[in-house]
C-alpha positions as CSV (number, residue, x, y, z in Angstrom):
1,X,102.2,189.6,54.4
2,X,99.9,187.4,55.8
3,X,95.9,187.6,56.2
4,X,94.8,186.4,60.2
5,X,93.7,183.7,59.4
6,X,97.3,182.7,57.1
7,X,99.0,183.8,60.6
8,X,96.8,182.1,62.6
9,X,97.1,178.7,60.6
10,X,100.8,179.4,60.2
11,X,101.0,179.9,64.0
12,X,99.5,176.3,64.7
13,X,102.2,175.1,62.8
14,X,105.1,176.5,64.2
15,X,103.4,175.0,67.3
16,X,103.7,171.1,66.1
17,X,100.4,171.1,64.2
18,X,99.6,170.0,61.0
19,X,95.8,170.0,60.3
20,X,96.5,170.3,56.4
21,X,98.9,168.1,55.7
22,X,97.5,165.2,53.1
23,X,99.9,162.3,54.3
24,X,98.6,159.3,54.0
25,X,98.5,159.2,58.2
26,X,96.5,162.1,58.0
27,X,94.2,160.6,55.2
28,X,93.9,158.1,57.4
29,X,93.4,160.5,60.0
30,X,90.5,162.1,58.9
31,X,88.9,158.8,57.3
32,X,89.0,157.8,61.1
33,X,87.2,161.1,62.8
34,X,84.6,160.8,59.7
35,X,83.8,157.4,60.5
36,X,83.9,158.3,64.2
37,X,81.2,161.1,63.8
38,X,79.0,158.1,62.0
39,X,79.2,155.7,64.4
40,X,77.8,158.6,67.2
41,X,75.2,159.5,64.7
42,X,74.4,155.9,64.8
43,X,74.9,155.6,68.3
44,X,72.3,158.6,69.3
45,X,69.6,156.6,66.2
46,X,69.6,153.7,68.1
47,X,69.6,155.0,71.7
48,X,65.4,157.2,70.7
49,X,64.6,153.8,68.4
50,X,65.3,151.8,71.5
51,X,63.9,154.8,74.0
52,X,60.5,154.9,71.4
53,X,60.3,150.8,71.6
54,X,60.1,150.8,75.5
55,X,58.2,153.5,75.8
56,X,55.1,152.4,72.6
57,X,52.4,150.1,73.6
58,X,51.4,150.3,69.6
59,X,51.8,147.0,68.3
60,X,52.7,148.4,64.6
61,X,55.2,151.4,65.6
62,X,57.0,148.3,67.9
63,X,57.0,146.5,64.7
64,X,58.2,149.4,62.7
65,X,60.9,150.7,65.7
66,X,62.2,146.9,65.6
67,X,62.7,147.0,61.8
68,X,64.6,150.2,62.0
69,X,67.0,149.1,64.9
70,X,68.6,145.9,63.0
71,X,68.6,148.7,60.0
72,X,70.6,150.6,62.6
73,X,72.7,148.1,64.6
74,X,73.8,146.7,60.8
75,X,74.7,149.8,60.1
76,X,76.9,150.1,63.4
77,X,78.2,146.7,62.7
78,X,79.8,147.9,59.1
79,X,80.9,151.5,60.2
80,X,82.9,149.2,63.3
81,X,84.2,146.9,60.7
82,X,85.5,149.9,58.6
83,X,87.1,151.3,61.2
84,X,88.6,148.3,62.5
85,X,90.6,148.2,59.1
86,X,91.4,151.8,59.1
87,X,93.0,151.0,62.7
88,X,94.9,147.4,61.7
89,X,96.1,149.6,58.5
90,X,99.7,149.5,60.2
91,X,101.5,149.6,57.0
92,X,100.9,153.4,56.4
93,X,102.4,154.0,59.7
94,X,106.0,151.8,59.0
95,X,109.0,153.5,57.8
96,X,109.6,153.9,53.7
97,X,112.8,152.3,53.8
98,X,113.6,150.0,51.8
99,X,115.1,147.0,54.3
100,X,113.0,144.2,54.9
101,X,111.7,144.5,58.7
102,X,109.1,143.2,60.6
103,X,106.2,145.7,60.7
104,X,105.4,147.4,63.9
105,X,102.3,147.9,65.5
106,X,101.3,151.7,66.1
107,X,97.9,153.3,67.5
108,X,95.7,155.9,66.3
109,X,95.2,159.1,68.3
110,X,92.2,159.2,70.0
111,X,89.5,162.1,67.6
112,X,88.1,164.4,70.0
113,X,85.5,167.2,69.2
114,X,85.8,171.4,70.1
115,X,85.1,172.9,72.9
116,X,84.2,176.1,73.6
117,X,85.1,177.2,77.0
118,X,83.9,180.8,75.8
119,X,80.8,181.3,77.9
120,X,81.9,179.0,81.0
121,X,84.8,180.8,81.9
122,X,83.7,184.3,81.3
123,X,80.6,183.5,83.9
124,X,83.4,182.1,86.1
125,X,85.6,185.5,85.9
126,X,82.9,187.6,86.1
127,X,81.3,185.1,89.3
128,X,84.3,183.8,90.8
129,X,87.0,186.3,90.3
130,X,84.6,189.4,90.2
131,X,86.3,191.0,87.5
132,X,85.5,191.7,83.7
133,X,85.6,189.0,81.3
134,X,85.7,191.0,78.3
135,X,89.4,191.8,79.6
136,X,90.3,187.5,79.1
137,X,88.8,187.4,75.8
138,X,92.4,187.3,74.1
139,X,93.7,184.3,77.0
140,X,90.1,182.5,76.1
141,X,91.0,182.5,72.4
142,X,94.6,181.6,73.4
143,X,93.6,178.8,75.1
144,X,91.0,177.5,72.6
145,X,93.6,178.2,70.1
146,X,96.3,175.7,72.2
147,X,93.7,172.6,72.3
148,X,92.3,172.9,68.5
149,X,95.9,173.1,67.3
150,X,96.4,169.8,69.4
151,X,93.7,167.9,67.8
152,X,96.1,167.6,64.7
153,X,99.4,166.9,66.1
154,X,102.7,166.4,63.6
155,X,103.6,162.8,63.6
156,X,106.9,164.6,65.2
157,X,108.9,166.0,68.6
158,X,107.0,169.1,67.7
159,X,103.2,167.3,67.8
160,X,104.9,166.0,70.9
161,X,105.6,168.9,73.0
162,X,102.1,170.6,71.4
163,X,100.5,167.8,73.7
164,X,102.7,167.9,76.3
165,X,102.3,171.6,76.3
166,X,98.6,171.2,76.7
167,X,99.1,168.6,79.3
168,X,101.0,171.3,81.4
169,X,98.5,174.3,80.4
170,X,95.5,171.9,81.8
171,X,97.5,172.0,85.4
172,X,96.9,175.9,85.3
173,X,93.1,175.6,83.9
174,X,92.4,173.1,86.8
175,X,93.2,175.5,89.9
176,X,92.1,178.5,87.6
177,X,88.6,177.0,86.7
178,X,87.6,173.9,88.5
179,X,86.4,174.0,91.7
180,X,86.4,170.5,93.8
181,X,82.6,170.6,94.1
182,X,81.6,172.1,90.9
183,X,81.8,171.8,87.2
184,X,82.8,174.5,85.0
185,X,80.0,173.4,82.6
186,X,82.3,172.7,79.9
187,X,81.6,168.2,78.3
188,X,84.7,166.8,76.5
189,X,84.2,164.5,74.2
190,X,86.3,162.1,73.2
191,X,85.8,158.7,70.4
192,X,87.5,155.5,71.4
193,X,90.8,154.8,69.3
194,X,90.2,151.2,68.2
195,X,86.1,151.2,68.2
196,X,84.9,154.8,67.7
197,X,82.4,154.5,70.9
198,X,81.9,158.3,71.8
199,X,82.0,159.1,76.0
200,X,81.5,162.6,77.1
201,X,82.2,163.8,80.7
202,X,82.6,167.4,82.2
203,X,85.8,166.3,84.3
204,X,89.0,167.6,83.2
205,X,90.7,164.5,84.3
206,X,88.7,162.7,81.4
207,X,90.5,165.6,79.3
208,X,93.7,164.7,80.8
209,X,93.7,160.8,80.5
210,X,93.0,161.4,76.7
211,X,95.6,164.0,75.9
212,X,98.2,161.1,77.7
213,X,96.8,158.4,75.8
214,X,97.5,160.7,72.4
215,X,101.3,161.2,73.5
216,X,102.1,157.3,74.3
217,X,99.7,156.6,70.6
218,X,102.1,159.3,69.3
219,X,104.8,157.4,70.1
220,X,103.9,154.2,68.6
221,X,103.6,156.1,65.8
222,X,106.7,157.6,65.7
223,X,108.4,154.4,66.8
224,X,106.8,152.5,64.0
225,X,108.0,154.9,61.1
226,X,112.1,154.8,62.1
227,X,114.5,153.4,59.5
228,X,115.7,150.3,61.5
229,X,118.1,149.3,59.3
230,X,120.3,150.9,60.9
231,X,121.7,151.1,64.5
232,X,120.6,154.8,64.7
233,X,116.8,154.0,64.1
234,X,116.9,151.1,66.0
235,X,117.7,153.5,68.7
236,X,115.0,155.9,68.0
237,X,112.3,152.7,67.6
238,X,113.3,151.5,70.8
239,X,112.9,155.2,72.8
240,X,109.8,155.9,71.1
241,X,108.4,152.4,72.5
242,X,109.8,152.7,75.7
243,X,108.3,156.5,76.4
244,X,104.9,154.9,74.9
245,X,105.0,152.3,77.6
246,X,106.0,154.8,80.1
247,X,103.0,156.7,78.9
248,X,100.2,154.2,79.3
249,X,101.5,152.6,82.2
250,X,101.6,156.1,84.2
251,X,98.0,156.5,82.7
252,X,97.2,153.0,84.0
253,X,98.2,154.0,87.9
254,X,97.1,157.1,88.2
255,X,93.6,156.9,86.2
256,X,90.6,155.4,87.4
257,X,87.1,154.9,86.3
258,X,87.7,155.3,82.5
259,X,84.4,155.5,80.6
260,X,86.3,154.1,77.3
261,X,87.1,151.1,77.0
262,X,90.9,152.0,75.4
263,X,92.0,153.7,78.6
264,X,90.7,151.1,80.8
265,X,93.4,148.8,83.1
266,X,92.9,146.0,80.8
267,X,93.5,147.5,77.9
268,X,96.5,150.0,79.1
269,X,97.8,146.6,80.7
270,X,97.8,145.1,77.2
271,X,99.6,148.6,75.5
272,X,102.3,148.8,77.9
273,X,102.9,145.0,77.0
274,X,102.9,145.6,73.4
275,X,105.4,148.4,73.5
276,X,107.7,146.5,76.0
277,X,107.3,143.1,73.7
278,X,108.6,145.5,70.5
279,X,111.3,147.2,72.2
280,X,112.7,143.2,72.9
281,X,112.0,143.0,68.9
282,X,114.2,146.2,68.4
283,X,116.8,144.7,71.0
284,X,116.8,141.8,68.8
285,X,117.6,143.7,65.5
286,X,120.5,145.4,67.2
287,X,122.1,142.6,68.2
288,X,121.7,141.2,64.9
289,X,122.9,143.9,62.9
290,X,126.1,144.6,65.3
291,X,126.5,140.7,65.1
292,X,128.6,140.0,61.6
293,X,130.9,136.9,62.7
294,X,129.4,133.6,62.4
295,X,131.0,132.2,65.5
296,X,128.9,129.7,67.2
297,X,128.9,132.4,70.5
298,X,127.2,134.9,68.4
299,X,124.5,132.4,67.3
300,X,123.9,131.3,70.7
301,X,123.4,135.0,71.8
302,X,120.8,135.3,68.5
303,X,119.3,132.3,69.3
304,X,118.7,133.3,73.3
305,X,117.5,137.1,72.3
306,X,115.3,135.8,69.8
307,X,113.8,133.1,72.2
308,X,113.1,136.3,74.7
309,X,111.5,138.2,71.8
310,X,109.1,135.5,71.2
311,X,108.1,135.0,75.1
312,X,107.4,138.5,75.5
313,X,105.3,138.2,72.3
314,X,103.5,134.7,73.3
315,X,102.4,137.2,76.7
316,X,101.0,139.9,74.8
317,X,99.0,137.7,73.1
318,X,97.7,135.8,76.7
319,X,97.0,139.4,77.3
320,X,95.0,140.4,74.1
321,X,93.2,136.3,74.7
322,X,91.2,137.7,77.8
323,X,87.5,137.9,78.1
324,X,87.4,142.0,77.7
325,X,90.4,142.0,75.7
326,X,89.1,139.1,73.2
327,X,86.2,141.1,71.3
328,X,88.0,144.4,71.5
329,X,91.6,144.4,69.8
330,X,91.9,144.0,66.5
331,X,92.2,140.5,64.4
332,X,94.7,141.7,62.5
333,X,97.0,143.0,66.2
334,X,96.2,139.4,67.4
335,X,97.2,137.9,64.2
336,X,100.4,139.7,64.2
337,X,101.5,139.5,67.5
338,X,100.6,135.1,67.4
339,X,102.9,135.4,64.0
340,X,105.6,137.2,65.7
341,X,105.3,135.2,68.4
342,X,106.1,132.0,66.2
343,X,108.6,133.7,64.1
344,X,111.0,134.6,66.6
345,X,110.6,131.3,68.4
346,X,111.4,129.8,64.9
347,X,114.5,132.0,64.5
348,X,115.5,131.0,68.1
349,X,116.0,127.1,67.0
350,X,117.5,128.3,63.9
351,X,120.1,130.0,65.3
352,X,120.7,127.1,67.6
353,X,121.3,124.8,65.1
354,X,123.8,126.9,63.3
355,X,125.9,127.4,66.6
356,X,125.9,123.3,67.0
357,X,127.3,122.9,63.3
358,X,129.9,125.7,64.4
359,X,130.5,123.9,68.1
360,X,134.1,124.4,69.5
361,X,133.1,124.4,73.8
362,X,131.1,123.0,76.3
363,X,131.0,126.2,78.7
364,X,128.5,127.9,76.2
365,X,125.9,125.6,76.3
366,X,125.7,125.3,80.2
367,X,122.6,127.4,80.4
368,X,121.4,127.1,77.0
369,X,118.3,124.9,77.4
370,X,115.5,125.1,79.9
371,X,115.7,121.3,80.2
372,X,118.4,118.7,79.7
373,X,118.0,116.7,76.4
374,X,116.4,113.5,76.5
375,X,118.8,110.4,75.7
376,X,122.6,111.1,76.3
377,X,124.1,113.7,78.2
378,X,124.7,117.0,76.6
379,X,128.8,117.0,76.7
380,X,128.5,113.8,75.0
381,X,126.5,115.0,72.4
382,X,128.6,118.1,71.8
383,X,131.5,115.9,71.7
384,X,130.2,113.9,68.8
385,X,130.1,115.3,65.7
386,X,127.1,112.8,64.0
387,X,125.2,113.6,67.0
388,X,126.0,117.1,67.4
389,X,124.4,117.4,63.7
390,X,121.3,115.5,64.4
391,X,120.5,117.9,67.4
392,X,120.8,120.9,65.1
393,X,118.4,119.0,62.8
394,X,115.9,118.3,65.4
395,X,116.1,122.3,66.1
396,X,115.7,123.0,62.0
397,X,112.9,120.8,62.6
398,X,111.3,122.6,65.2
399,X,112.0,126.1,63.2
400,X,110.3,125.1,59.6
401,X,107.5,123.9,61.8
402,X,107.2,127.3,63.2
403,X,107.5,129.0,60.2
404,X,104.6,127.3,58.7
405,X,102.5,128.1,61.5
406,X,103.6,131.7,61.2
407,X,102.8,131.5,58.0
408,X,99.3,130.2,58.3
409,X,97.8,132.3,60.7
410,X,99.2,135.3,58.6
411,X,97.3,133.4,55.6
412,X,94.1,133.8,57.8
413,X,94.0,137.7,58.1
414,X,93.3,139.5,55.5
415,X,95.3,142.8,56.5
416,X,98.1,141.3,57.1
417,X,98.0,139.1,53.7
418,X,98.0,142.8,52.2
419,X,101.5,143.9,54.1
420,X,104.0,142.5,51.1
421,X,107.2,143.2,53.5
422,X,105.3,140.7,56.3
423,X,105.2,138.3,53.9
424,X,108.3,138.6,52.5
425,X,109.8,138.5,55.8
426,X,108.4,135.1,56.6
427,X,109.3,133.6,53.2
428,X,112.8,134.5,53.4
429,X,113.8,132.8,57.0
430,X,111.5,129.6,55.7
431,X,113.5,129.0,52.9
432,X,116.6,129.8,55.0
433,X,115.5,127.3,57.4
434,X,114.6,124.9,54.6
435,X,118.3,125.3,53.2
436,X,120.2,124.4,56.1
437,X,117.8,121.3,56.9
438,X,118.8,120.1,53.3
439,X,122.1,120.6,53.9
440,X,122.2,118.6,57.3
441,X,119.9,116.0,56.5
442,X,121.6,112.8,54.7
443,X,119.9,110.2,53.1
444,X,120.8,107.4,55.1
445,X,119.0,109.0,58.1
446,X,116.3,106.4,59.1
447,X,116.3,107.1,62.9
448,X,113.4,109.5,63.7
449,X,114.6,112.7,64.3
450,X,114.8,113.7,68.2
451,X,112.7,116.7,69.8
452,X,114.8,119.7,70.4
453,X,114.7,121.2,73.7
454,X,113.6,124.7,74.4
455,X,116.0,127.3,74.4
456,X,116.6,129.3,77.7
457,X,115.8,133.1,76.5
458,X,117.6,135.8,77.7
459,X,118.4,139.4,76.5
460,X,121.6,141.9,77.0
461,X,119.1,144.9,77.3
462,X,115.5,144.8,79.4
463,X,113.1,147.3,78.0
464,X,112.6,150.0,80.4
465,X,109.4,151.9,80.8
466,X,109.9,155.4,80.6
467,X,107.8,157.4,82.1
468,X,106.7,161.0,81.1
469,X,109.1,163.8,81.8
470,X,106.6,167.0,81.4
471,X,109.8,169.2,82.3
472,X,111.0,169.3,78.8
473,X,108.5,171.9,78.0
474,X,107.9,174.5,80.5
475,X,104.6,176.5,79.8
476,X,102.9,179.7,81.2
477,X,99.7,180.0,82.6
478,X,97.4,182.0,79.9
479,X,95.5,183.6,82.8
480,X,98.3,184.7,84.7
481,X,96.8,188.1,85.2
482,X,93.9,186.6,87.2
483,X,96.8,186.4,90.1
484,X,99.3,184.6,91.9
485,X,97.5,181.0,92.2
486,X,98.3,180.9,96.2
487,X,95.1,183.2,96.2
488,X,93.9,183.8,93.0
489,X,92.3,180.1,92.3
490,X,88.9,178.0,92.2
491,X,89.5,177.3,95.8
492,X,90.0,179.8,97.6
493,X,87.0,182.6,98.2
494,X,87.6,185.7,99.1
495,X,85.3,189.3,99.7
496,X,84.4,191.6,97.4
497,X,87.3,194.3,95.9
498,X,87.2,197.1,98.7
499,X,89.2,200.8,97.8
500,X,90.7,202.0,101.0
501,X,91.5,205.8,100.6
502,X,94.7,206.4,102.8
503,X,95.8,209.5,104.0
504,X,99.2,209.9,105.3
505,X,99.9,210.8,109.1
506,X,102.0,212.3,111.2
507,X,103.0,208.3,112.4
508,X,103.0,207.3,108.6
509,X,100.0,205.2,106.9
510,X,100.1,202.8,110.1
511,X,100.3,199.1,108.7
512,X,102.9,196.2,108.1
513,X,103.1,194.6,105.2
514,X,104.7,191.1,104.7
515,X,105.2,188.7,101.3
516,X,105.5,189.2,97.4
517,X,102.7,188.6,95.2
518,X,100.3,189.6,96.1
519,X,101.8,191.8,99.3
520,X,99.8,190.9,102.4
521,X,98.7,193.5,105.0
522,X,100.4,191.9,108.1
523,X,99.3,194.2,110.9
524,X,97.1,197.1,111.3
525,X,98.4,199.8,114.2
526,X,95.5,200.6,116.3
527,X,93.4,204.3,115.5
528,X,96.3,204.8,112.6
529,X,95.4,206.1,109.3
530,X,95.2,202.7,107.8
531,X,92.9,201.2,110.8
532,X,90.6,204.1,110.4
533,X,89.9,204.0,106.9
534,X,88.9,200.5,107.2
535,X,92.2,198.3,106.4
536,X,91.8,195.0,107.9
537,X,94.9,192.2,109.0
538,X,94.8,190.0,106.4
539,X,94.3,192.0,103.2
540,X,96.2,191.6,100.1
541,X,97.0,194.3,98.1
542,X,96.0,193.9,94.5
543,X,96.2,197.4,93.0
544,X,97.5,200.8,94.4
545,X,96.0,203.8,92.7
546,X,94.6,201.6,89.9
547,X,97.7,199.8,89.1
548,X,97.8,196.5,89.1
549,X,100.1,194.7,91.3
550,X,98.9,191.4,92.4
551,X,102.0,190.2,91.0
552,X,104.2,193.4,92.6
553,X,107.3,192.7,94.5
554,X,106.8,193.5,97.9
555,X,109.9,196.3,97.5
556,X,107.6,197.8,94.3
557,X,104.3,197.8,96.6
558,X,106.5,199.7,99.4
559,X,107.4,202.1,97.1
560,X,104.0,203.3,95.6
561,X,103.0,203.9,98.9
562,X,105.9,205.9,99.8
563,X,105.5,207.9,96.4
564,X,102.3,208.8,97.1
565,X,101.1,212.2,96.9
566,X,99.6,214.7,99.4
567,X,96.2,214.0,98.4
568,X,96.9,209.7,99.4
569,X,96.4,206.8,98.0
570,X,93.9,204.1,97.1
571,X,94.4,200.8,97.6
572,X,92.2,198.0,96.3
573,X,92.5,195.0,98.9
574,X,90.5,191.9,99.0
575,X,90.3,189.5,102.3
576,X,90.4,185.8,102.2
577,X,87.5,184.6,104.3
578,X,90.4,182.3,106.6
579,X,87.9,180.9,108.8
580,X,86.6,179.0,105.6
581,X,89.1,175.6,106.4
582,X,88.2,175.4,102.6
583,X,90.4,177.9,102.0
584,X,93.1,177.2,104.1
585,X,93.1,174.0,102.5
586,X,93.3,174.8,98.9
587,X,96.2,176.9,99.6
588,X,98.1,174.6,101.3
589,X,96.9,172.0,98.7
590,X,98.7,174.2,96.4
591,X,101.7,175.2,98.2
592,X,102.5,171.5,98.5
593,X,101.0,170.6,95.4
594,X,103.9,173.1,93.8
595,X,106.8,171.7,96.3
596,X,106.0,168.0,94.7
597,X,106.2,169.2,91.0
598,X,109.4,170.9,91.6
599,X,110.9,168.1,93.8
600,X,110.0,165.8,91.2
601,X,112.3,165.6,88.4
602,X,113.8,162.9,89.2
603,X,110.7,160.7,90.4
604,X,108.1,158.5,88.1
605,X,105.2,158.6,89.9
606,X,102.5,160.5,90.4
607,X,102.6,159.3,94.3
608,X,105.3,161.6,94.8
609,X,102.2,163.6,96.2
610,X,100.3,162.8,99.5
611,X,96.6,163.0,99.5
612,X,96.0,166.2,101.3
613,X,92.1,165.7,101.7
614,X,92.0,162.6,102.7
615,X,91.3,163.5,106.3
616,X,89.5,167.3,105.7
617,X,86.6,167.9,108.0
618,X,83.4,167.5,105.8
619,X,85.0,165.7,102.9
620,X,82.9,163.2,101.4
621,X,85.1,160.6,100.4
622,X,83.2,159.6,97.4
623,X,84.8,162.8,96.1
624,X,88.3,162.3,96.2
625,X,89.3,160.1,92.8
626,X,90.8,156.3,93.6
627,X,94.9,156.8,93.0
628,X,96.8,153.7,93.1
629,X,99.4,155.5,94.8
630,X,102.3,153.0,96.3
631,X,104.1,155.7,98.7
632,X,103.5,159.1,100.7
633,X,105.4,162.0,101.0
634,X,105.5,164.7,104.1
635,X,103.4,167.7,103.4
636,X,105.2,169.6,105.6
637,X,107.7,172.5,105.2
638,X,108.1,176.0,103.7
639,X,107.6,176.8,100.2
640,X,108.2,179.8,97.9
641,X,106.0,182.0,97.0
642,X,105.7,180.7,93.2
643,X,105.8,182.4,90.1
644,X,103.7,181.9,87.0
645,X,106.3,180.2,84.9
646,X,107.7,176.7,85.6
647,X,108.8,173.1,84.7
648,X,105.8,171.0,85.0
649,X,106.9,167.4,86.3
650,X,104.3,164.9,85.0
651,X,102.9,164.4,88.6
652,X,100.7,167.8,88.0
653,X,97.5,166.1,88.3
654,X,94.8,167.4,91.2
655,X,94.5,164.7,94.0
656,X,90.6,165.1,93.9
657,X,90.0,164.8,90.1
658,X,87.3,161.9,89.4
659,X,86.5,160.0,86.0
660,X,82.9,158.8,86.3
């Protein structure tokens, strides 16, 4: 047996959370949220001192309040410079295999603090919905429960789907709790990954954005610790990357207005990238180990996918060069991407120049080079043996030079000097290189060795950016029992609960009812029971002698009413005020809403939606958030009356959320 809290913990678990666990990622972890709640403390220091220097006329306390903020901002400057090490501490993150592999890059999850959404949605029940909150109090723990537990994901598929899972519940706590012109009071705090910089907003699509931004850091993560020394974690590397990519990039289009600088379209640009550029890497290491013959073909194939390896490297790094981007990644990521960048380009030409010693056709070398070798042409060259060598030395040439240069800016960073397996890496295709110039060179070379050209690069297998498929984890909305969401929502306003007491007739109870959950009253028959004891068209039906049944069949609704007793019935209606065009709008917001998640399993885009509001009477524009959204769809058509269970696509976000 278990205590609560044993369950409880035990519970979080079993849901892909591992707050306990003392791994040195989760060391690292925590070293990162402590450092995190620092740098605010520091943050919130600064922001009175600086408040207190504008507002002083006192000469002294200036002199004093100036003292204190360069105590302050020195502070800021080491906590930054700590954390900047804790997040270019890749090595912690890499696989424990023993093969010698380039190290990947990974990304820290993003630390957020608690929320309570206690008080805030039990005002909204008791405001909106007009019922008792004390009746939600297990859903509200359920649902705090859900995002603590996410906080601490397991470096797993099961930390995974806990965020995904949370991703999907956030669909359902948006048209439960949000209307689109009021806050439910609740702020979200979130730290940025690489600097620690705290933001705080009271949208949920700040919430949103940062949950995503976890799940494609996640994947680094998990990408970064495979085995890929073997084809089989090569595999896994290079879907991990691919779904990070996906994730950043989707976060990129359908985000806006980021307060943080990590989830800004600079900085998702550079991610998505980084991903793609270490997929190629994966690509490259695949091809290498499924390479074992030393046929000159198989070089040329090495020496094209490592060319591509090191372009999509040498772009990253344009990309990490530019003026936002400069001050904000990490040495040690530029460092390592400018090495990588080198090394591959080094491997290129050393591959190259084993394929010439090995030459036995023309054919292959066609489309080999960018440009056409100065001096003779190329058939001539591969016909000749002599010169045929001195073009693989020029290429040798070109890769020790590379090497070095790899070499020395890894030399110039002190976290990567610390990564042994970088370094032995490096080491081992220099001296490789160094042998086979000494075997090529002859002493009674004088002529000055020619300039190699550049290799054309080009790759059997383009990364793909996979987007997020939220459909893997279905989820059901905690507050279910509020309602079906057609009705029950933020949106939608309706009249107070009224109890119609019905007494049966000699023509029956003298109303039509149409629809499943909840059952709508579709007509009223003039001076009938149901018209006299105040029925209205347009009522739903939400309980029938105090049972519940907003989510009643329309067949179950029909027969209460027919089981009812001399003495009647009561029904508890409610009537949506449809004149509102607010109303009619959120439903069919949501009815359409619902079509586009179900429809879109197969899309990768959140503009599988229209914008609905766009063109709503009275709709400030300034309200609706800025989508990037390439295409439309047509609103139009019939929908089914949903359930409260389903496949969440990954286009489940509102059209009007807004990130200020």
């Amino acid at each position: 047996t278990y205590s609560p809290s044993e369950e409880r913990d035990l519970l979080l678990l079993h849901r892909g959370c591992d707050p306990f666990a003392q791994t040195q990622r989760s060391k690292l972890q925590h070293r990162r949220a402590r450092i995190n709640q620092q740098i605010n403390k520091e943050m919130r220091m600064r922001a009175g001192a600086e408040n207190l220097f504008r507002a002083t006329s006192n000469n002294k306390v200036k002199e004093t309040v100036a003292l204190e903020l360069s105590f302050v901002n020195s502070n800021l400057q080491l906590l930054k410079e700590e954390l900047e090490e804790l997040n270019s501490n890749m090595e912690v993150y890499q696989t424990d295999s023993e093969a010698v592999n380039v190290p990947m890059i990974p990304l820290g999850l993003k630390e957020t603090k608690e929320v309570d959404f206690t008080v805030s949605i039990q005002d909204f029940i008791c405001e909106h919905y007009g019922e008792d909150s004390s009746l939600y109090d297990k859903e509200i723990k359920e649902l705090m429960e859900l995002r603590q537990a996410m906080r601490t994901p397991s470096r797993n598929q099961a930390g995974l789907e806990l965020l995904m899972e949370y991703y999907n519940q956030m669909y359902y706590l948006d048209q439960r709790f949000f209307p689109l012109h009021r806050n439910l009071g609740v702020h979200f705090h979130w730290y940025d990954s690489l600097t620690g910089v705290p933001s705080c907003q009271r949208t949920l699509a700040f919430e949103k954005g940062s949950v995503l931004f976890n799940i494609g850091a996640l994947y680094t993560q998990i990408g970064a610790r495979q085995d890929r020394s073997a084809t089989a974690g090569i595999d896994k590397a290079i879907d991990a990357f691919q779904r990070a990519a996906g994730a950043f990039n989707y976060l990129k289009e359908n985000f806006s207005n980021a307060p943080s600088l990590d989830m800004s379209n600079p900085s998702l640009c550079m991610l998505v990238r980084l991903m793609v550029a270490q997929v190629q890497e994966c690509v490259f290491e695949r091809v290498t180990l499924t390479t074992q013959d030393t046929h000159f073909t198989s070089q040329l194939r090495l020496a094209q996918e490592a060319a591509r390896v090191s372009d999509v490297y040498l772009l990253v790094q344009q990309t990490m060069t530019q003026p936002l981007m400069k001050d904000y990644v990490p040495f040690s990521w530029a460092s390592m991407v400018q090495v990588k960048s080198e090394h591959f380009r080094a491997l290129s030409h050393y591959y190259a120049a084993v394929a010439l010693c090995d030459h036995t056709s023309e054919k292959a070398f066609l489309q080999f080079y960018i440009n056409v070798p100065a001096g003779p042409p190329l058939s001539q060259i591969l016909r000749d043996p002599e010169k045929r060598r001195k073009l693989g030395k020029a290429h040798l040439r070109r890769a020790v030079i590379r090497h070095e240069e790899a070499m020395r800016v890894h030399s110039l960073c002190k976290i990567l000097r610390k990564m042994d397996i970088l370094q032995d890496v490096l080491s081992l295709t220099h001296k490789r290189s160094l042998d086979k110039y000494s075997e090529l060179d002859r002493e009674d070379d004088f002529d000055e060795t020619a300039e190699a050209p550049e290799i054309q690069s080009q790759t059997h297998q383009k990364p793909d950016i996979t987007p997020p498929n939220f459909s893997t984890v279905q989820v059901t909305d905690i507050f279910q029992r509020l309602g079906p969401l057609s009705v029950f929502c933020a949106r939608a306003r309706w009249g107070p609960i009224r109890v119609i007491c019905l007494q049966r007739g000699e023509g029956g109870l003298g109303l039509t009812l149409r629809g499943d959950s909840p059952v709508l009253v579709a007509g009223v028959v003039p001076g009938g029971c149901a018209a006299e004891a105040g029925l209205r068209e347009g009522d739903y039906i939400v309980a029938v002698d105090g049972q519940d049944c907003k989510w009643a069949k329309h067949g179950e609704v029909v027969h209460m009413l027919k089981s009812c007793s001399d003495r009647g019935v009561e029904l508890s209606v409610v009537t949506l005020h449809s004149h509102d065009i607010q109303v009619r709008k959120s439903v069919y917001v949501y009815q359409v809403e619902r079509r586009a998640i179900m429809l879109s399993h197969s899309s990768d885009k959140e503009n599988t939606r229209q914008r609905l509001l766009s063109g709503a009477k009275g709709q400030s524009s300034a309200s609706l958030l800025n989508w990037n959204r390439k295409k439309k769809r047509d609103g139009s058509g019939v929908t089914k009356r949903l359930g409260s269970t389903f496949s969440l696509s990954f286009g489940s976000i509102r059209d009007n959320e807004a990130m200020y």
